[in-house]
C-alpha positions, 0 to 999 in steps of 0.5 A: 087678716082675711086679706092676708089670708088670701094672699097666702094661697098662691104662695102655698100653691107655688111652693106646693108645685115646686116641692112636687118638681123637686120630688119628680127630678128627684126620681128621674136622675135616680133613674138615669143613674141606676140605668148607668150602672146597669150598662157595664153589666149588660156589655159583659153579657154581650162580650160572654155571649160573643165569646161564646160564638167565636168559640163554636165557630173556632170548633166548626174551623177545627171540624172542618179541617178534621174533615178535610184532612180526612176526606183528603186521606179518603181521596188519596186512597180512591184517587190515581195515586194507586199501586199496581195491588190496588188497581187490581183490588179494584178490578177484582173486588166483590160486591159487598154481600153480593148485591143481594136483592130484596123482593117485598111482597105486594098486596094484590093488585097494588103493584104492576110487573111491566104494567100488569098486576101479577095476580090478575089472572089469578082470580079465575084459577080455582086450583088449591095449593096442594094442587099446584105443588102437585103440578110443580113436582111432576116437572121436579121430577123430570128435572125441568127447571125450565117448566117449573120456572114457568109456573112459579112466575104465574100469577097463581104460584106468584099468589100462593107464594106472596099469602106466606106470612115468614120463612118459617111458614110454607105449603107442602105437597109429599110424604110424610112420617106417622106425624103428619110432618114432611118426610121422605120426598116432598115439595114445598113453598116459601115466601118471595117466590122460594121452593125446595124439592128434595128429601124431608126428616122430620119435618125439616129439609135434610138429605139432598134437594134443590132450593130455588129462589125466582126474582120478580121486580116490580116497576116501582122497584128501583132498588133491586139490582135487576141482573138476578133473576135466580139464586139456586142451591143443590147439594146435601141438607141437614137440620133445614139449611146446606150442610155437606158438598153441595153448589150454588148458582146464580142466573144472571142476565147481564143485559141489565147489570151496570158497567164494571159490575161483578157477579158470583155465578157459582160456588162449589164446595162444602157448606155448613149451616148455609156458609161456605166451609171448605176448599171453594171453586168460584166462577164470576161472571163480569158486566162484559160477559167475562168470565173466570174461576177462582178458588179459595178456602173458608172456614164457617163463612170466613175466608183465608187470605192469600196476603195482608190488606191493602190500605183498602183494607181489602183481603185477597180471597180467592185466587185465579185458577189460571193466573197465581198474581191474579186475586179475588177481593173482598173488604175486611169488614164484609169477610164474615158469614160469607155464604147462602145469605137467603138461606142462613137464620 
């Protein structure tokens, strides 16, 4: 019995094995067989996510071609296929804002002017700048721009002109009312290299005086348009800005303008609130030292066009005061709050 007994464990442990095969195949064709169903779902994935690409591909495709066919309309109208009217809207257009020159004030000693720190000298001056407007004044008084132009570009003036935080702050030397405020005849300073010399009411410019603004361009300045070197308004005042007849002047030094280049050198005729509003007298000055009058008439620094728009869009503003064909320029978008820029709030 025994014997019998010992003969049966090998059969068990065979069948055992053999049970735990069977069980181990079992599990892997199931395997294999949920791996098959899973396959046609993870192609759709792959055909939804490739349709998604060829789909922004295709609306690149379509934006490119937008692109194209605008840049073509583009190229059209800067290319040589121009009217007559458009070569000379081209010839005679104005700078949009008239190149207006930004002067940043430095720290001192942080920046050079033909390799020099502009305030250097200042620090052995020990002039206050009630004493320095005096200065100035004298020479307003003899109508010497010449002089005053020099001491403004000292680096004494340079200083008291760059420590002014805004254009509502300014130093003053003159009369003044029962106030304290400026009235009567008064110089004053502003920041970036601004003076005013005329009458005051209130505390404010009105009557007639001379605002000048000096441009100094530091060597690191690669942005400002180097041709200004002084914008000037004389004429009647009210409420702190030009209102009444008045001029603007540019100087202009053209050794530094780029070829092609046009400039307003004068504007002659009625302001308000620092725009031009009137019948206006033009002079430009161009980069080969030609120069041309102009007039024009405006209405709150808007100008009336002599004509329609080219498909520039550009208006004929002024007309040549010797040639009745001949037009000033200007782009629609750009005939607005046409005036004083650096003047106007």
């Amino acid at each position: 019995m025994r014997d019998k007994k010992k003969d049966l464990i090998p059969v068990a442990a065979i069948a055992v094995f053999l049970i735990i095969i069977i069980i181990l195949c079992a599990v892997r064709l199931s395997q294999r067989a949920h791996g098959k169903e899973d396959a046609p779902e993870t192609q759709e994935t792959l055909t939804q996510e490739t349709e998604s690409v060829e789909e922004t591909q295709g609306n690149g495709e379509e934006a490119r071609a937008e692109e194209t066919e605008s840049g073509t309309e583009t190229a059209e109208d800067g290319g040589p296929a121009e009217t007559a009217s458009e070569t000379e809207s081209a010839q005679n257009r104005l700078p949009s804002g008239k190149q207006k020159t930004e002067n940043s004030k430095p720290a001192s000693g942080a920046r050079t002017i033909s390799g020099n720190d502009p305030f250097a000298a200042a620090e052995g001056v020990n002039k206050t700048n009630e004493e320095m407007l005096m200065e100035m004044s004298s020479y307003w008084e003899q109508d010497n721009l010449e002089a005053v132009s020099d001491l403004a570009h000292l680096g004494w003036f340079m200083k008291m002109s760059a420590s002014i935080a805004d254009q509502n702050t300014f130093y003053y030397y003159g009369e003044r009312n029962a106030q304290g405020q400026p009235e009567g005849l008064g110089i004053a300073c502003y920041a970036d290299n601004e003076y005013y010399y005329g009458d005051w009411v209130n505390g404010r410019r009105e009557g007639v005086g001379r605002w000048l603004k000096f441009y100094m361009y530091y060597d690191d300045d690669a942005v400002s348009d180097r041709a200004y070197t002084l914008h000037m308004y004389i004429g009647e005042w009210a409420a702190d800005l030009p209102n009444g007849e008045g001029q603007e002047h540019y100087d202009l030094d053209m050794s530094q303008a780029a070829k092609h280049d046009r400039y307003i050198q004068n504007v002659i005729g009625t302001f308000k609130d620092g725009m031009y509003s009137g019948e206006m007298y033009l002079t430009t000055l161009d980069w080969d030292n030609r120069q041309e009058e102009w007039n024009g008439l405006a209405d709150e620094g808007v100008w009336s066009p002599f004509g329609a728009a080219t498909n520039r869009r550009e208006v004929p503003i002024c007309q040549d005061a010797a040639n009745d064909d001949n037009y000033l320029w200007l782009t629609v978008r750009d005939n607005k709050e046409q005036g004083i820029d650096e003047l106007m709030p």
